[in-house]
C-alpha positions in Angstrom: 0.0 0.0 0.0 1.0 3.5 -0.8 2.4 5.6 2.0 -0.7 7.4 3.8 0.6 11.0 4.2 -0.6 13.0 7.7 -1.2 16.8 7.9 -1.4 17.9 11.1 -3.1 21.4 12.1 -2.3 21.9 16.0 0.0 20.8 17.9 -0.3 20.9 21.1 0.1 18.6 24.2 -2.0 15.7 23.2 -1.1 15.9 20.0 3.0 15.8 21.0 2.6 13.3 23.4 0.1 11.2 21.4 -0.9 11.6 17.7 2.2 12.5 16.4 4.5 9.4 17.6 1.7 7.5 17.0 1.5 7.9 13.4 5.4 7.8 13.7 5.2 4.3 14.8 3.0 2.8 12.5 4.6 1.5 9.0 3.7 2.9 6.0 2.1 6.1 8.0 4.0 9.7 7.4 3.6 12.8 8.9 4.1 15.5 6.5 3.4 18.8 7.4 2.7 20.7 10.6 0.5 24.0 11.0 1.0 25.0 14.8 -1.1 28.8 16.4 2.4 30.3 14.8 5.1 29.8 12.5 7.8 29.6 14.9 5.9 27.3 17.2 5.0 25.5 13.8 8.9 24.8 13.4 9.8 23.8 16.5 7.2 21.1 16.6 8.6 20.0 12.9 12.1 19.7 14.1 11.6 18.1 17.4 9.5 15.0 15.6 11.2 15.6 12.2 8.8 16.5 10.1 10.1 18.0 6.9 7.6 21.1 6.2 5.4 23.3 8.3 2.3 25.7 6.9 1.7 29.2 7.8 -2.5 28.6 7.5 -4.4 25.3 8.2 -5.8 26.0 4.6 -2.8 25.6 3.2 -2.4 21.9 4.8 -6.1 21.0 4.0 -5.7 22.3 0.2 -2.3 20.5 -0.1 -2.5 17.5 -2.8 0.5 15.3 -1.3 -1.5 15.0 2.1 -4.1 11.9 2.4 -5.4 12.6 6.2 -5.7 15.5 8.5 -5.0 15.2 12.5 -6.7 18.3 14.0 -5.2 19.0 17.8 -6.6 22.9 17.6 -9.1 24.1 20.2 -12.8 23.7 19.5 -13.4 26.6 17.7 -11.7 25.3 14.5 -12.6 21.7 14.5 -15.7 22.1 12.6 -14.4 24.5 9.5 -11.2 22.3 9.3 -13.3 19.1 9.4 -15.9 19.9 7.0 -13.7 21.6 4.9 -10.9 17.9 4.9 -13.9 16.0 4.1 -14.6 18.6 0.9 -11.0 18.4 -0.5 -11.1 14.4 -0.1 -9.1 14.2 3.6 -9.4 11.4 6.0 -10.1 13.2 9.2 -9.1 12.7 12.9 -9.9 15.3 15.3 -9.2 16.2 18.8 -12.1 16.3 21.4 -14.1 17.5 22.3 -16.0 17.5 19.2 -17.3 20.7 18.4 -18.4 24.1 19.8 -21.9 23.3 20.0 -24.2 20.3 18.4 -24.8 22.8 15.3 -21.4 22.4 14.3 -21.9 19.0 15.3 -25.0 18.7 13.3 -22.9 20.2 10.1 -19.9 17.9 10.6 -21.8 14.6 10.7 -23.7 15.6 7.3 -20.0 16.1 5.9 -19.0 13.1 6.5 -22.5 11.6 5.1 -21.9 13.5 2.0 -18.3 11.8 2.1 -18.7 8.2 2.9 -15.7 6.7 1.5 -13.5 9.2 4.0 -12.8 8.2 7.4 -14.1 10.5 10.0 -13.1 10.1 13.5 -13.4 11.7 17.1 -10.4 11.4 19.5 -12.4 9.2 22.2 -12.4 9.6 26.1 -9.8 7.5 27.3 -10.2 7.4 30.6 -12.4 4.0 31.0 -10.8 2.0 27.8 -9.3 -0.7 29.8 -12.4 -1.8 31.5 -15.3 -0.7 28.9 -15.2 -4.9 27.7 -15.6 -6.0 31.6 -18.8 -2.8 32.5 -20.4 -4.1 29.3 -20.3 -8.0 30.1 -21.7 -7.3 33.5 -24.5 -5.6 31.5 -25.3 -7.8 29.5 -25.4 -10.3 32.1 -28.0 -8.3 34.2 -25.5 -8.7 37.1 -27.0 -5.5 38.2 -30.3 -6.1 37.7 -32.7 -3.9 36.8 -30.4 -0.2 36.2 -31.7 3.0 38.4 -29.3 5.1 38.6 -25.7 6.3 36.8 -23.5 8.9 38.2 -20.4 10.4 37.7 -18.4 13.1 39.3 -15.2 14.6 38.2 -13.4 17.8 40.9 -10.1 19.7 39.6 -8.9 23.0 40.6 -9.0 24.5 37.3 -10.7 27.4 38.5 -10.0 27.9 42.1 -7.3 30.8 41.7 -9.5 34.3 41.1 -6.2 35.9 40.0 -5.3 33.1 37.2 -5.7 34.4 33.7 -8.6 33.4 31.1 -7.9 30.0 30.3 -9.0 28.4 26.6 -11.4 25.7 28.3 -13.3 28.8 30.1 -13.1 31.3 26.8 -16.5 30.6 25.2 -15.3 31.9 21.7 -12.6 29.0 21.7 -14.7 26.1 23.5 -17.9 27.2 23.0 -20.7 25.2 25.7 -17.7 22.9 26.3 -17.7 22.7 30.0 -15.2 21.2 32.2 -15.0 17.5 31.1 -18.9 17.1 31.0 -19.0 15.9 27.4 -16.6 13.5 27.4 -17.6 12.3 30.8 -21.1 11.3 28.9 -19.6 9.9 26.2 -18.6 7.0 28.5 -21.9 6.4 29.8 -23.4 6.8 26.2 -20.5 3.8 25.5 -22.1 1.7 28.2 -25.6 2.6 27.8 -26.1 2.7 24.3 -28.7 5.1 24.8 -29.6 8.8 25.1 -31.5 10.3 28.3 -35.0 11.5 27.3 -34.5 15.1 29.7 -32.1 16.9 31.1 -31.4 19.6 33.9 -28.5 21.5 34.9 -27.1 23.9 38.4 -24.0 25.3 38.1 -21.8 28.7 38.8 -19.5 31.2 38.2 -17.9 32.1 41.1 -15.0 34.6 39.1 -17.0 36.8 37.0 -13.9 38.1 34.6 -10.1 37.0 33.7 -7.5 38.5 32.6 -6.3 37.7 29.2 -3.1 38.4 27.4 -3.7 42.3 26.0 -4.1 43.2 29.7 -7.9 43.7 29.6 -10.3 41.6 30.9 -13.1 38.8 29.5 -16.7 37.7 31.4 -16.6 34.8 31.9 -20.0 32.3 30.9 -19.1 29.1 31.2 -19.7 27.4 34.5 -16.8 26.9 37.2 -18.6 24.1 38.4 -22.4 22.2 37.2 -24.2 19.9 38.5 -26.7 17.6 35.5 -29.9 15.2 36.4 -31.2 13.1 33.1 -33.7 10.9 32.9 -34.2 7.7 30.7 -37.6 6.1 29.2 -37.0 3.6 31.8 -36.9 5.3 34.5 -32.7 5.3 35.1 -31.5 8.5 36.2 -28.0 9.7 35.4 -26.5 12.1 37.9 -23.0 14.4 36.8 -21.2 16.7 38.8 -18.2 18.1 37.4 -16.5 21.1 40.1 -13.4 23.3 39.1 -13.4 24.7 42.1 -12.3 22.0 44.2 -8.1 21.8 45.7 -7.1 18.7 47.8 -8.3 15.3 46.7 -9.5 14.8 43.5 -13.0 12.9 43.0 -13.2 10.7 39.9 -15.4 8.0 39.7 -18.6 6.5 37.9 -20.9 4.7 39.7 -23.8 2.5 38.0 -26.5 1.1 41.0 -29.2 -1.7 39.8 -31.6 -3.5 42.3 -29.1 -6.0 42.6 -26.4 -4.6 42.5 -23.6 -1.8 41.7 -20.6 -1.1 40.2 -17.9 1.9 41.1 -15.3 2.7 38.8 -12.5 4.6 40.4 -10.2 6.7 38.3 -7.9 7.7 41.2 -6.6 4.2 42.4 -8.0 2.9 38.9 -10.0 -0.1 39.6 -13.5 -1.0 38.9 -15.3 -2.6 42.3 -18.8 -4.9 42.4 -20.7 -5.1 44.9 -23.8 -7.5 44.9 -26.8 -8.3 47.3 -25.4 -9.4 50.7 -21.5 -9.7 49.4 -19.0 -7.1 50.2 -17.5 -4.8 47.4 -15.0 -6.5 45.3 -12.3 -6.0 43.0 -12.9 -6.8 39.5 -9.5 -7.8 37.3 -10.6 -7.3 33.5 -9.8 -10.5 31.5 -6.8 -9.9 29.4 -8.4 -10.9 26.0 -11.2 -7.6 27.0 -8.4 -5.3 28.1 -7.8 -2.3 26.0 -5.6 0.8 25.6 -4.7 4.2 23.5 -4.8 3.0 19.8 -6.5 6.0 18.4 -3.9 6.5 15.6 -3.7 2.6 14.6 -7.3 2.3 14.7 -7.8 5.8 12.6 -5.2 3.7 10.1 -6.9 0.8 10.0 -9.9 2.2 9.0 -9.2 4.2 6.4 -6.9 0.7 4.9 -9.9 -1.6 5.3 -12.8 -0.1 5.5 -13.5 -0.9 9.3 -16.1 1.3 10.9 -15.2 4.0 13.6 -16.4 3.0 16.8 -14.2 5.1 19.4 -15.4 7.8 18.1 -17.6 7.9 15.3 -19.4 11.4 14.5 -23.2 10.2 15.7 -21.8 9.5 18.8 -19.8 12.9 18.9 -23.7 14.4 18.0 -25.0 12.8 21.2 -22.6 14.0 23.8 -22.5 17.7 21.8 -26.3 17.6 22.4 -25.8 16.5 26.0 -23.7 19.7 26.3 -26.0 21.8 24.6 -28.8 20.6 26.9 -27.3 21.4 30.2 -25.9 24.7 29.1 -29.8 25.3 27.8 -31.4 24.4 31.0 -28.8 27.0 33.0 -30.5 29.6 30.6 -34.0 28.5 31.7 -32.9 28.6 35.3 -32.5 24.7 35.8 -35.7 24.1 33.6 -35.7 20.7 32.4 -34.9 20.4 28.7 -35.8 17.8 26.2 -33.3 15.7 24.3 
């Protein structure tokens, strides 16, 4: 097979630590060209993985007729013009969660790649739960659990405790857009297990430092909550409970939690191990089988679709959709005062 030749349009820490050696590593994969926020950042990039050319515009890589597939590592607010505009000039894409500034963009990305069927389009999934998504689903399956009533999860980081800290991108609306904290790609996970979309949604949250500073010395409002709080509802009753706080120092909480009537399971990110606990036993470790164990392969699997033909699963655009509409919806319901909002 022909070399398959990588554009990549922002580079920064996930996209250095991950995508780039990862299309390194795999044979017959090159990465071409890098378009970084400037041309000197652009270079430095190029000659720390040694790639041979850097662009001055992410047009200019897009547009470019030796490049096959586009990695795009940017903030939000430029995944769904370089996306839809890959899929127009014939590009493979691979983008960087989370997917979109809001599920319009969302909406407009996933009829791209309709319109583009034989192109590969593909969301950078949450990682965080890979190695035991095999084991959570077999226990499903199984009704271990039981009949399901409740999901939560709840994520705390101090990315917004400090007042005095400048405007970072993931609280600058105009770059993240209803992004907030790790919400999304929290419920991408439970949409992974689930397989299904809550029928209603509410949302509480905050904003505890009304303005930051940003980088010309004046300062921004800020509109995007410091820390929320989301209830959904199911057809069958399950509720799914979220908290994500940026307001919290100390300990971190990080956990999912999925309670049946006979039953529950409590994943813990911290010490990372998943724990069952049934009717009248105490909570136990459960050890993943090593045939259902998985890990980071976004780039291989991004490859190997695009060289056979398999279908995106981790993550395809529909999926992207539901957890940009998820967003949407608890960002909406803040606007109507914690109304509930259909999904």
């Amino acid at each position: 097979m022909d070399t398959l030749r990588v554009g990549v349009i922002g580079a920064g820490a996930n996209t250095r630590l991950r995508h780039i050696p990862g299309f390194q590593e795999i044979e017959g994969v090159s990465v071409e060209v890098v378009c970084n926020r400037s041309e000197s950042s652009s270079r430095s990039v190029a000659e720390a993985f040694g790639i041979e050319r850097i662009a001055k515009t992410w047009q200019e890589v897009v547009e470019d007729p030796e490049i096959d597939a586009i990695c795009i590592g940017t903030w939000p607010y430029l995944h769904a013009p370089i996306t839809i505009a890959a899929l127009e000039a014939g590009k493979h894409v691979l983008t960087e969660a989370r997917m979109a500034m809001n599920a319009a963009e969302a909406e407009e990305m996933l009829a791209a790649s309709k319109a583009h069927p034989d192109l590969v389009a593909q969301i950078v999934p949450s990682p965080f739960t890979l190695k035991w998504d095999k084991t959570i689903a077999k226990i499903l399956e199984a009704e271990e659990l039981g009949t399901l009533r409740e999901v939560r999860f709840q994520k705390s980081l101090g990315l917004n405790v400090d007042a005095n800290a400048a405007l970072n991108w993931r609280q600058d609306k105009e770059l993240s857009g209803n992004n907030t904290l790790m919400l999304g790609i929290y419920y991408e996970v439970v949409k992974r297990w689930l397989k299904a979309d809550p029928k209603r949604l509410l949302a509480n949250g905050s904003v505890f430092t009304k303005e930051r500073r940003v980088p010309n010395g004046s300062s921004k409002p800020i509109e995007i909550p410091e820390t929320i709080t989301t209830i959904a509802e199911y057809d069958s009753g399950l509720r799914l409970v979220g908290q994500m706080s940026g307001v919290e120092l100390g300990a971190s909480t990080d956990e999912y939690v999925i309670a049946g009537s006979k039953g529950s399971l409590r994943m813990d990110l911290r010490v990372g191990k998943l724990f069952k606990t049934l009717l009248g036993s105490k909570e136990d470790v459960v050890n993943p089988l090593p045939e259902d164990m998985a890990d980071w392969r976004v780039e291989a699997d991004f490859v190997e679709s695009i060289r056979s033909g398999k279908p995106v699963t981790l993550t395809n655009f529909e999926d992207g959709l539901a957890y940009m509409r998820f967003t949407d919806a608890a960002i909406e319901s803040l606007a109507k005062d914690s109304a509930w909002v259909e999904l």
